[in-house]
N, C-alpha and C positions, 0 to 999 in steps of 0.2 A: 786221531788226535789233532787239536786245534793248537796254534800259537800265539800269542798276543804278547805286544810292547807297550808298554804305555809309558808316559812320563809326567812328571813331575818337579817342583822345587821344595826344596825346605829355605825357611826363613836363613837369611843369611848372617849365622848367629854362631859361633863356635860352639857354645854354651847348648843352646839351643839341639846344636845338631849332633850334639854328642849325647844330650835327654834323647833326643829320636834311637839311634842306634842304642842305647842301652836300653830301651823299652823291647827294642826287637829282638835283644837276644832273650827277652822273656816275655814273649806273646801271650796273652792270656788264652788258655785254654778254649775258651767260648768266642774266640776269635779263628784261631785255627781250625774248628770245628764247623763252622759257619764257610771257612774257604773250601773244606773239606766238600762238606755238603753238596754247594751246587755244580761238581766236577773238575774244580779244578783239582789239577793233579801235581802240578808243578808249579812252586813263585818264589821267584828270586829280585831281590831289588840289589841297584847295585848305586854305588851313590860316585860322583864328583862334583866337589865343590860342594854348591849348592844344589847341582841337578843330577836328579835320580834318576832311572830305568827301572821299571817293572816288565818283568818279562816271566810269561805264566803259561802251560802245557794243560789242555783240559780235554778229556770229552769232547767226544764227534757229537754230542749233547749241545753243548755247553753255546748258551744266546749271551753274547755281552749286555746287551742293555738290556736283558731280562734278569741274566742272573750275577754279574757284578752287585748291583743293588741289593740282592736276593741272598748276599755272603752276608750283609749287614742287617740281617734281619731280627736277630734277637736283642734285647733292652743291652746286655754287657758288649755286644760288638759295636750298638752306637755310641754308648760309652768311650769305647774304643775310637772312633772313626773321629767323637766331639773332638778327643784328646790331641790326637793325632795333628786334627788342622789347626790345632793351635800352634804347632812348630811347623806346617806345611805354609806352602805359597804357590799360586798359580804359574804353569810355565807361562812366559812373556805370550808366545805361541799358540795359547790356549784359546780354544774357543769360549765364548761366554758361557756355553752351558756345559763345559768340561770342567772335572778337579785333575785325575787323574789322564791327561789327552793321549788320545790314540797315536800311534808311531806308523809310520810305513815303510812297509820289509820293501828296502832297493836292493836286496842281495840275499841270495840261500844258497850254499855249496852245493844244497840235493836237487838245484833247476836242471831241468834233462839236461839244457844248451850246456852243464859245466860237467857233465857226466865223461869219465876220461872212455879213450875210446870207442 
């Protein structure tokens, strides 16, 4: 199993980012089917403020830059993805060719070095 962080902004909008959260408690089908598909196994986003965490469990499989893009592959998930960056915003952070930017893991309880005994 693989891990990945990534982050994100939404628009900083009350209004705004309360349409985002209610969107998510009803993901359209041919969305989740699409995350499904290319292994991921696990994705949870977690939101403050205005900046989010996505944080996703996949497949000893699973290639970010091949199949990230590869979840958005059918006509209803880019539908999906148009909708979405209509209430998203780039982190400050972000590289130019990033929406969602990669995180890096400074810390894991299961590092040998923090293993008790």
């Amino acid at each position: 199993m693989k891990t990945y962080a990534r982050t994100l902004c939404l628009r900083d909008d009350p209004e705004l980012i309360e349409t985002y959260k209610e969107y998510h408690r009803r993901v359209w089908p041919e969305v989740l089917a699409g995350i499904r598909e290319v292994g991921i196994l696990e994705m949870r986003i977690f939101l403050l403020g205005a900046r989010m965490l996505m944080y996703c469990e996949t497949t000893d499989e699973f290639d970010p830059e091949r199949d990230f893009p590869r979840s958005n592959a059918s006509p209803k998930a880019q539908e999906w993805d148009r909708l979405m960056r209509t209430l998203q915003a780039r982190a400050p952070e972000a590289a130019p060719s990033d929406w969602w930017s990669p995180m890096e893991l400074v810390f894991d309880l299961n590092w040998p070095q923090h293993q008790a005994g």
